[in-house]
C-alpha positions as CSV (number, residue, x, y, z in Angstrom):
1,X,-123.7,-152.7,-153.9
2,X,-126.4,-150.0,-154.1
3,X,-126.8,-151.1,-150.4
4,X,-123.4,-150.1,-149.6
5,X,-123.3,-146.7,-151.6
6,X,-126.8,-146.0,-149.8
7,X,-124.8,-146.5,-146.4
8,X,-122.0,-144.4,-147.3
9,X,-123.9,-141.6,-148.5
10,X,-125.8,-141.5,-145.2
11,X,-122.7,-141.9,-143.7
12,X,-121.4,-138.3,-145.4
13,X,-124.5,-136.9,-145.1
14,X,-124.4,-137.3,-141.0
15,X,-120.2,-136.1,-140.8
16,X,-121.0,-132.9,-142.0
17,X,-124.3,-132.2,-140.7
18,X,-122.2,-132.6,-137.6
19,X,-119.9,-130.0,-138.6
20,X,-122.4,-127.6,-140.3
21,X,-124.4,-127.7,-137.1
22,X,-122.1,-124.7,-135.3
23,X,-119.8,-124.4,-137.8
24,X,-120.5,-121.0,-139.6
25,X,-123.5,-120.1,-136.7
26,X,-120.5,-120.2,-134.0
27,X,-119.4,-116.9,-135.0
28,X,-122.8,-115.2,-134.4
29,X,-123.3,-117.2,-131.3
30,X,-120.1,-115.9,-129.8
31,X,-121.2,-112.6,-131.0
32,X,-124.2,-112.6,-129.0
33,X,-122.6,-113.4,-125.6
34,X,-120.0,-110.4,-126.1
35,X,-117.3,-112.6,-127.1
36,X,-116.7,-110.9,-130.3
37,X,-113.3,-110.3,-130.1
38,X,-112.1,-113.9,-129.1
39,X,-113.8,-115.6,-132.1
40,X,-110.7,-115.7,-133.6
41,X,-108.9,-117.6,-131.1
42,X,-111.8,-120.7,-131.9
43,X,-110.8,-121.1,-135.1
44,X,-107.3,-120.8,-134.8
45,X,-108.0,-123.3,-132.2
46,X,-109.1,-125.7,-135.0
47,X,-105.9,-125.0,-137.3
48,X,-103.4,-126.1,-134.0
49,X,-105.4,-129.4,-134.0
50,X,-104.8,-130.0,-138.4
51,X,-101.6,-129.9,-137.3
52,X,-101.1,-133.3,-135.5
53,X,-104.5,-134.5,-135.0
54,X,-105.3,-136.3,-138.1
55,X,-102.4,-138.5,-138.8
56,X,-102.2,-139.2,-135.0
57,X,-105.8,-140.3,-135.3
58,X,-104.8,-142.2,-139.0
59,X,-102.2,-143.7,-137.1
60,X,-103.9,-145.8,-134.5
61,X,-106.7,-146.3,-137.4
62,X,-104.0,-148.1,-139.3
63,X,-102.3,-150.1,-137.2
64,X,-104.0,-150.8,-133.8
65,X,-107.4,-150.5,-133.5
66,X,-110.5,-150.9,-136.4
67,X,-110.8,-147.8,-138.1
68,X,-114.8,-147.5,-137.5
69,X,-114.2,-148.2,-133.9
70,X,-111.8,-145.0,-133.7
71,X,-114.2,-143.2,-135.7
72,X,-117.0,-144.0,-133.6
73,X,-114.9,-143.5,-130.2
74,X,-113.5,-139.7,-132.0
75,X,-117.7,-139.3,-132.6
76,X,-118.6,-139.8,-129.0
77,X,-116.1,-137.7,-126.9
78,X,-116.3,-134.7,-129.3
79,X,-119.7,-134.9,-128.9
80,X,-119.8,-135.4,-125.3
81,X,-117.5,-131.9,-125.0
82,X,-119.9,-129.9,-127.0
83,X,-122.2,-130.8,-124.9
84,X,-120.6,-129.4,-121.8
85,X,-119.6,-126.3,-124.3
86,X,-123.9,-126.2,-125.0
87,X,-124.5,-126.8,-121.0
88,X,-121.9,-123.8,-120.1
89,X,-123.2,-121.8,-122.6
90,X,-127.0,-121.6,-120.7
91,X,-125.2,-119.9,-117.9
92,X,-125.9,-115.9,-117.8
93,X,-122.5,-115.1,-118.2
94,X,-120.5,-117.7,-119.6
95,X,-116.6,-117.6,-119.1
96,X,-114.6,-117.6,-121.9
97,X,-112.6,-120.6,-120.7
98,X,-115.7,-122.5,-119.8
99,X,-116.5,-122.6,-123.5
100,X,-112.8,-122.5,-125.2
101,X,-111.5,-125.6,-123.1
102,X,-114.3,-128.0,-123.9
103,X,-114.6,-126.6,-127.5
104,X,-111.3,-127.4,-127.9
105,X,-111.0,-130.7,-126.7
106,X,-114.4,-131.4,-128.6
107,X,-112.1,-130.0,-131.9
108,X,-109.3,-132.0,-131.1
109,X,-111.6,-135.5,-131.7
110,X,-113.7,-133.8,-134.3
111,X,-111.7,-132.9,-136.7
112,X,-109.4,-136.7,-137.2
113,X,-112.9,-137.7,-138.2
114,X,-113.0,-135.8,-141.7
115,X,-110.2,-138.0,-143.0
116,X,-111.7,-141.4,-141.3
117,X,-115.1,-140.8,-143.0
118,X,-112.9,-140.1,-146.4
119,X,-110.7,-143.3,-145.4
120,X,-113.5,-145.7,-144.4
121,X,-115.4,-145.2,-147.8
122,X,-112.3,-145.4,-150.1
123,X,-111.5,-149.0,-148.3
124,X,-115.1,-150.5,-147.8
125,X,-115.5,-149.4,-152.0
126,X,-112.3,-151.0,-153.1
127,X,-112.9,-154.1,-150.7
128,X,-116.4,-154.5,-152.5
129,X,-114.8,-153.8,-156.2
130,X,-116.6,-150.4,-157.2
131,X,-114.7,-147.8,-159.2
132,X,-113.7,-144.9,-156.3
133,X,-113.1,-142.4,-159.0
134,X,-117.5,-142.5,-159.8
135,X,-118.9,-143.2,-157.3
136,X,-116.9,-141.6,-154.5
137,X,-117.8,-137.8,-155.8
138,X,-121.4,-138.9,-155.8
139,X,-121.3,-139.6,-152.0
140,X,-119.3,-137.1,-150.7
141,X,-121.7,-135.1,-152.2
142,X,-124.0,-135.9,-149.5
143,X,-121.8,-134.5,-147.0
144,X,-122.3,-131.3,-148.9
145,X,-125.9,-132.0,-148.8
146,X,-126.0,-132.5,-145.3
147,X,-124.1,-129.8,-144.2
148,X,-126.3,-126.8,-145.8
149,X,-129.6,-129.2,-144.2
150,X,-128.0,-128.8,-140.5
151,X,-127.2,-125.1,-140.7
152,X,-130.8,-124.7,-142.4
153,X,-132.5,-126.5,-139.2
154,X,-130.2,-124.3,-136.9
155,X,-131.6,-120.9,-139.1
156,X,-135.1,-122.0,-139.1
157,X,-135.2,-122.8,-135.4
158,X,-133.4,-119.5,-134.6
159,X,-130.6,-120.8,-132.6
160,X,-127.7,-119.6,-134.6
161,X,-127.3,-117.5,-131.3
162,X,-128.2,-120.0,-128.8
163,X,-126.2,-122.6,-127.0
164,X,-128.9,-124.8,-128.4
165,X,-127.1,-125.4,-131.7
166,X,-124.2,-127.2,-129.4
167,X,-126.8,-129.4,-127.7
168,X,-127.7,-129.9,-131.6
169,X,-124.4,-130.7,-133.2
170,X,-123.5,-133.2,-129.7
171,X,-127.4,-135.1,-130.9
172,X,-126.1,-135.5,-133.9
173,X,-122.9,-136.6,-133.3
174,X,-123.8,-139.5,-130.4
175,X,-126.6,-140.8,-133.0
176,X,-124.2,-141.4,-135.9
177,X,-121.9,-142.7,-133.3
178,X,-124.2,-144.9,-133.0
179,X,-124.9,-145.6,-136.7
180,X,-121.1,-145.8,-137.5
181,X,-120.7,-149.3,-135.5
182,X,-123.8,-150.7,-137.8
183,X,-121.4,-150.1,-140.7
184,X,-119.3,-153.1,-142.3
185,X,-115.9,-154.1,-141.0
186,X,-112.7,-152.5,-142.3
187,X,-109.4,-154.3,-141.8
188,X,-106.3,-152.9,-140.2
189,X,-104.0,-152.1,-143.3
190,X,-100.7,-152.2,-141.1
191,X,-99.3,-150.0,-143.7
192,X,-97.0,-147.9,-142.2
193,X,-94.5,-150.8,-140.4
194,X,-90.8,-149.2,-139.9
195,X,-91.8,-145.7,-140.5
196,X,-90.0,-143.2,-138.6
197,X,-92.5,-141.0,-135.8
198,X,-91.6,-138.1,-138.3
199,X,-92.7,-139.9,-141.2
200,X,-95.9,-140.8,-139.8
201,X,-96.6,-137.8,-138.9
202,X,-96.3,-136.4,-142.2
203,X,-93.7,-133.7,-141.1
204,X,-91.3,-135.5,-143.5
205,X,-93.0,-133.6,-146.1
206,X,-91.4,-130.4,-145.5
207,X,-88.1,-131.6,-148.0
208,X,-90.9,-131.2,-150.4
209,X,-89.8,-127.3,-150.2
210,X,-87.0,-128.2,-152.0
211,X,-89.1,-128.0,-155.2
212,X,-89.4,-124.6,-156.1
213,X,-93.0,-124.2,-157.7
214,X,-94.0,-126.7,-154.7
215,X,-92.4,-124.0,-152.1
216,X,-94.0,-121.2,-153.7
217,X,-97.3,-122.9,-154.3
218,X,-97.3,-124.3,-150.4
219,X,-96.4,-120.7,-148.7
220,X,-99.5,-119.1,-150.7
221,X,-101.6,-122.1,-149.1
222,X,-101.6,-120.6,-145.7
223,X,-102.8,-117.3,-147.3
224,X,-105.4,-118.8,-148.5
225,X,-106.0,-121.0,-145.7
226,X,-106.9,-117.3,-144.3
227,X,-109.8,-116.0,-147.0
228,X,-111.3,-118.9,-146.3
229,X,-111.8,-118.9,-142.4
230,X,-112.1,-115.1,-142.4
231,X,-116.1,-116.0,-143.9
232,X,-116.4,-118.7,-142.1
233,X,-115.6,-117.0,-138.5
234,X,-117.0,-113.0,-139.3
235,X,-119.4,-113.4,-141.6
236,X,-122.6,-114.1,-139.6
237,X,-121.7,-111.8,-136.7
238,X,-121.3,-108.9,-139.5
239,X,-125.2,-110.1,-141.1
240,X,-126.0,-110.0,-137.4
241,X,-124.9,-106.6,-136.8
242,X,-127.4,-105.1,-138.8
243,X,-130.3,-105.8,-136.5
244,X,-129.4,-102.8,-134.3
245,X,-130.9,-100.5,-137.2
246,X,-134.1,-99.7,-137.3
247,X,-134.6,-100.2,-141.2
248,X,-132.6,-103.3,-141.3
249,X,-134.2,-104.9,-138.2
250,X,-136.6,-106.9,-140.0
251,X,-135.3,-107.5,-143.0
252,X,-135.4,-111.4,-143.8
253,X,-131.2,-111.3,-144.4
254,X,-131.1,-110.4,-140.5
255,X,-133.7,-113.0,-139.7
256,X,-131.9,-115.7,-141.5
257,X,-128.7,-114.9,-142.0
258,X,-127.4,-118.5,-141.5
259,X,-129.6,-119.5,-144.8
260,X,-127.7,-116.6,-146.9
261,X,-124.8,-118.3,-146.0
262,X,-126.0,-121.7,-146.7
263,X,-125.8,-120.4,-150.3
264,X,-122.8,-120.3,-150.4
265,X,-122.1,-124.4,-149.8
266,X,-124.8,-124.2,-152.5
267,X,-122.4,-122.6,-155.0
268,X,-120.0,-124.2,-153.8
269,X,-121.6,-127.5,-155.1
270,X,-122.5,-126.4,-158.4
271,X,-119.3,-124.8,-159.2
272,X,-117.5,-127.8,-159.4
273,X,-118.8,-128.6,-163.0
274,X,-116.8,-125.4,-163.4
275,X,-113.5,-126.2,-162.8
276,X,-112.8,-129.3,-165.2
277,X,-114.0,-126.7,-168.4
278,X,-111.7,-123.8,-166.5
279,X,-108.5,-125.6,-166.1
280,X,-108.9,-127.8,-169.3
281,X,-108.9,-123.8,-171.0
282,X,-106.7,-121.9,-168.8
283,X,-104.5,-124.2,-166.5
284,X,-104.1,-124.2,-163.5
285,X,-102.1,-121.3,-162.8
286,X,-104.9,-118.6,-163.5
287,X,-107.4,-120.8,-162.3
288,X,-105.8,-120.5,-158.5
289,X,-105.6,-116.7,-159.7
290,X,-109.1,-116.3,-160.2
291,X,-109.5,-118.1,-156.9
292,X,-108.0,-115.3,-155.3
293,X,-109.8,-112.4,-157.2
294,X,-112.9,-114.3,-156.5
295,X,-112.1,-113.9,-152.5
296,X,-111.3,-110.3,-153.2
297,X,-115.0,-109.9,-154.8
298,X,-116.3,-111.8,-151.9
299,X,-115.3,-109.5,-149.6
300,X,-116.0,-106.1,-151.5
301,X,-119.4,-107.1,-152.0
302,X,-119.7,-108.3,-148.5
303,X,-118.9,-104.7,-147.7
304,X,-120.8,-103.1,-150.2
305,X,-123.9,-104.9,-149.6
306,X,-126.9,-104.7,-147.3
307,X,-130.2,-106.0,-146.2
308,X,-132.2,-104.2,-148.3
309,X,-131.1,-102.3,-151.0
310,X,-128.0,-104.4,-151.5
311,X,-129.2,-107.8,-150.4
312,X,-128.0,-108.2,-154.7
313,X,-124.2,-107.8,-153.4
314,X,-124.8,-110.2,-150.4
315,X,-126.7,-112.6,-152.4
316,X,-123.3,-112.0,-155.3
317,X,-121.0,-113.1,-152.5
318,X,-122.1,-116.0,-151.4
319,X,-122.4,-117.4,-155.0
320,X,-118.9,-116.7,-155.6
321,X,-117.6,-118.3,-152.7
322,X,-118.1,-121.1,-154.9
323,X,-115.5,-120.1,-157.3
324,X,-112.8,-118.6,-154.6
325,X,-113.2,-122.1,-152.4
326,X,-113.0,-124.6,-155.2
327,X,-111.1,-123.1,-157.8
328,X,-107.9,-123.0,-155.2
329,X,-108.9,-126.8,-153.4
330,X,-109.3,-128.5,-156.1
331,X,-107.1,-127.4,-158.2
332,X,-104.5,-126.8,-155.8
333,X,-104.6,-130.5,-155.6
334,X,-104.0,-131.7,-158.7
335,X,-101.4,-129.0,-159.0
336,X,-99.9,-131.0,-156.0
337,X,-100.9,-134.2,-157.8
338,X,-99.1,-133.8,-161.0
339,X,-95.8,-131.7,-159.1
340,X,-94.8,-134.9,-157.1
341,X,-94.1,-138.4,-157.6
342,X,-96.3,-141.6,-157.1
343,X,-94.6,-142.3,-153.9
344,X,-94.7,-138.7,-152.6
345,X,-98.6,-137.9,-152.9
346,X,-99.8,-138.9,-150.1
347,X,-97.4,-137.0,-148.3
348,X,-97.5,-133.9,-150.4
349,X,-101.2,-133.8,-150.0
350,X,-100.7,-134.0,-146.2
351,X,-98.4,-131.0,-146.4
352,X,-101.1,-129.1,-148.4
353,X,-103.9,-129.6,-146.0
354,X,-101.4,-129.1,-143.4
355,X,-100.5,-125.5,-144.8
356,X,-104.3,-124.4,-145.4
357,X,-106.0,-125.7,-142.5
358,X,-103.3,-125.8,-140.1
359,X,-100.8,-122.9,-140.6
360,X,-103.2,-121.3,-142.4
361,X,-106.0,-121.4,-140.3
362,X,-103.9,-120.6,-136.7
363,X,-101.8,-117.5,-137.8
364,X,-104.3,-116.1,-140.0
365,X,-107.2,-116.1,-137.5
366,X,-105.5,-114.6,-134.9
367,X,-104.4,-112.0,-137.5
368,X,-107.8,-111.4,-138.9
369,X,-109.3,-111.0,-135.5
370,X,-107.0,-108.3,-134.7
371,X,-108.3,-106.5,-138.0
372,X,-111.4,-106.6,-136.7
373,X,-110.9,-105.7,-133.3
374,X,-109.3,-102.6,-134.8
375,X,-112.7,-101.6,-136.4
376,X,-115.2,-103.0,-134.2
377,X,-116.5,-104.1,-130.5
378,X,-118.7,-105.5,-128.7
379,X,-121.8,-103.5,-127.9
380,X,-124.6,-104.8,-125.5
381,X,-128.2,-103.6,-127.2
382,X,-131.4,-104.5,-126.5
383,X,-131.3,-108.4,-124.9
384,X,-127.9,-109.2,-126.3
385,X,-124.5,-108.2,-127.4
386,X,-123.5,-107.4,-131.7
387,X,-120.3,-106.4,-132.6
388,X,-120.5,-103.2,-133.9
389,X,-118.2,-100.4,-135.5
390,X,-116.6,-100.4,-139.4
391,X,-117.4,-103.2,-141.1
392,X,-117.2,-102.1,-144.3
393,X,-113.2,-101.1,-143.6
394,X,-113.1,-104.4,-142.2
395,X,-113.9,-106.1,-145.6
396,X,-111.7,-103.6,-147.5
397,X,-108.9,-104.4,-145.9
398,X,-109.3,-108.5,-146.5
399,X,-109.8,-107.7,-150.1
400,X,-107.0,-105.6,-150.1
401,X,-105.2,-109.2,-148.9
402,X,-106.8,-111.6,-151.3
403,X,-105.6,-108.7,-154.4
404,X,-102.5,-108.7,-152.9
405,X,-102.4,-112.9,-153.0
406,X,-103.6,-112.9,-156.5
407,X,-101.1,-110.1,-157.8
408,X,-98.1,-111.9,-156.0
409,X,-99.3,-115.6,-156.9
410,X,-99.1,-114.3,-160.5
411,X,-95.8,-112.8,-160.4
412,X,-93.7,-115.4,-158.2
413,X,-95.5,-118.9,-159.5
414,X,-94.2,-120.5,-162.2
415,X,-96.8,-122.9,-164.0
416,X,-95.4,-125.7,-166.1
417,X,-95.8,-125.7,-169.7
418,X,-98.7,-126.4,-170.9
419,X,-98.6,-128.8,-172.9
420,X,-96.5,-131.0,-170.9
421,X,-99.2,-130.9,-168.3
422,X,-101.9,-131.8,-170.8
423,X,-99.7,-134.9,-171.9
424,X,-99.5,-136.7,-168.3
């Protein structure tokens, strides 16, 4: 059994130092090549493809072909498309659509594989008799663990703003293709037999709007769906854009700016053991609340801070990213968990992952990047492009956003009593 967990753990470890490989360096990278005005569109590329994707994917997992074998097969041609995104991206002048198109299709296999890696563990664990609820936290924690080691090699080997990092993340991915058909056998469940195509899909789950507090809690979702890409798309190219001053230039935050942001999948880890202590004492009503505040202080101290002198209010945003990503995920869930019924989870999780990473995720990229086209552009200087112009009215106005989320969250959500919750 250690064997197994072992296995697994590697297993996590490789999916998301896949993903941390370009992830949060793509931003800068796009940046670089004057494309600082499209990075929205890349991530809003990724919320189109939460939208079907995954349960398509889940679909044929479940009843045609061996999960590992789809996950393997997902591994491989994402891979293969990043490479051609990595290849393109050595040219002078890469087009646009030379790197969207492949990216996309590479996003389109990529991102099914988050919920196979999930899937896969829960059913080679219950098939071997160990307890899910223990040990599973303990592995997926090595997906944490191997996502802040990737973006540390891309930092270290300063190609957060090459098209090496693609030629990376592809590596990566064809190896633990590789590694994923060494893993045991996982049966076809043929679970979903005489399901309607709607059903399966999971778009069933919108009568779960019917539910007021569900309705309420599922349209604030998307916003914060938004905080969290916002980071994860502007952040670096902002760190970035520092470089072009002379007392900044030097300054180990512009050198590594990919590590300062490693921190904060470092705080997210640790503040985990936060949250059972913070909703046991509040619920989870101001706990989701806090989330919110906690993206607005992200994003005033992202604006307040620089490389020197205020490298404290840098360092103090990335550690509460912690708080503003897990206090709302996690506890968002088990909001979902305990608003629906036994036969409805499943589904009602779907439709939360579908309103974060999906709607969220599209509509709110494309309306963040046209905040920050409003405030900034792309400047060539030196060897390479920065975007350059107002970032610290950038910032203001997404923390304006996230106070506005937590202000309206507060007034319009209605939290069950108390001590009904604490009795489930």
């Amino acid at each position: 059994m250690p064997k197994l967990k072992t296995r697994l753990s590697l297993m996590m470890f490789l999916q998301y130092a896949v993903w941390g490989a370009y992830l949060l360096s793509l931003g800068a990278y796009l940046s670089s090549i004057g494309f600082g005005e499209k990075i929205g569109w890349f991530f809003a590329a990724q919320g189109v493809v939460s939208l079907f994707m995954p349960a398509f994917v889940g679909i044929v997992a479940d009843r045609w072909i061996m999960p590992k074998r789809v996950y393997a097969l997902c591994h491989i041609i994402s891979a293969l498309c990043m490479m051609i995104v990595g290849i393109n991206g050595f040219n002078d002048s890469p087009s646009f659509t030379s790197l969207f198109l492949p990216y996309c299709i590479s996003t389109v296999f990529f991102m099914p594989t988050i919920a196979l890696s999930n899937s896969i563990c829960f059913s080679l664990l219950q098939h071997n008799g160990i307890d899910t609820v223990s040990e599973f936290p303990k592995i997926r924690m090595w997906g944490t663990i191997g996502f802040i080691m990737a973006m540390w090699v891309v930092n270290f080997a300063e190609i957060q703003t090459s098209a090496y990092q693609f030629i990376l993340r592809s590596s990566l991915g064809l190896l633990f293709s590789l590694y994923i058909f060494t893993l045991p056998k996982t049966e076809l469940l043929h679970r979903m037999e005489g399901k309607s195509v709607m059903s399966l899909m999971g778009y069933s789950a919108f009568h779960l709007f019917r539910n007021r507090r569900l309705a309420v809690f599922f349209i604030f979702a998307m916003a914060y769906g938004v905080c969290l890409q916002i980071t994860n798309g502007f952040v670096t190219p902002y760190l970035e854009s520092f470089a072009v001053q002379d007392e900044y230039a030097q300054s180990f935050v512009v050198k590594n700016s990919l590590f300062l942001t490693s921190l904060s999948q470092i705080s997210e880890a640790f503040c985990i053991l936060l949250l059972p202590f913070c909703i046991k004492k509040w619920g989870i009503k101001p706990v989701i609340v806090l989330a919110a505040i906690a993206w607005m202080l992200r994003y005033v101290l992202l604006g307040a801070g620089n490389p020197t002198g205020g490298v404290a209010f840098l360092i103090l945003s990335m550690i509460v990213y912690g708080i503003a990503f897990n206090f709302f995920n996690i506890a968002g869930s088990m909001f979902v968990d305990s608003e629906t019924d036994p036969e409805r989870r499943s589904c009602a999780q779907g439709m939360f992952m579908m309103m974060t990473n999906g709607f969220g995720t599209f509509f709110g990229m494309i309306l963040a990047q046209k905040v920050v086209n409003m405030f900034t552009e792309s400047e060539f200087v030196g060897n390479r492009y920065y975007t350059l112009g107002n970032w610290s009215m950038v910032w203001m106005i997404f923390s304006i956003f996230a106070l506005l989320i937590a202000l309206l969250f507060a007034l319009s959500f209605k939290e069950k009593n108390r001590s009904c919750e604490d009795g489930k």
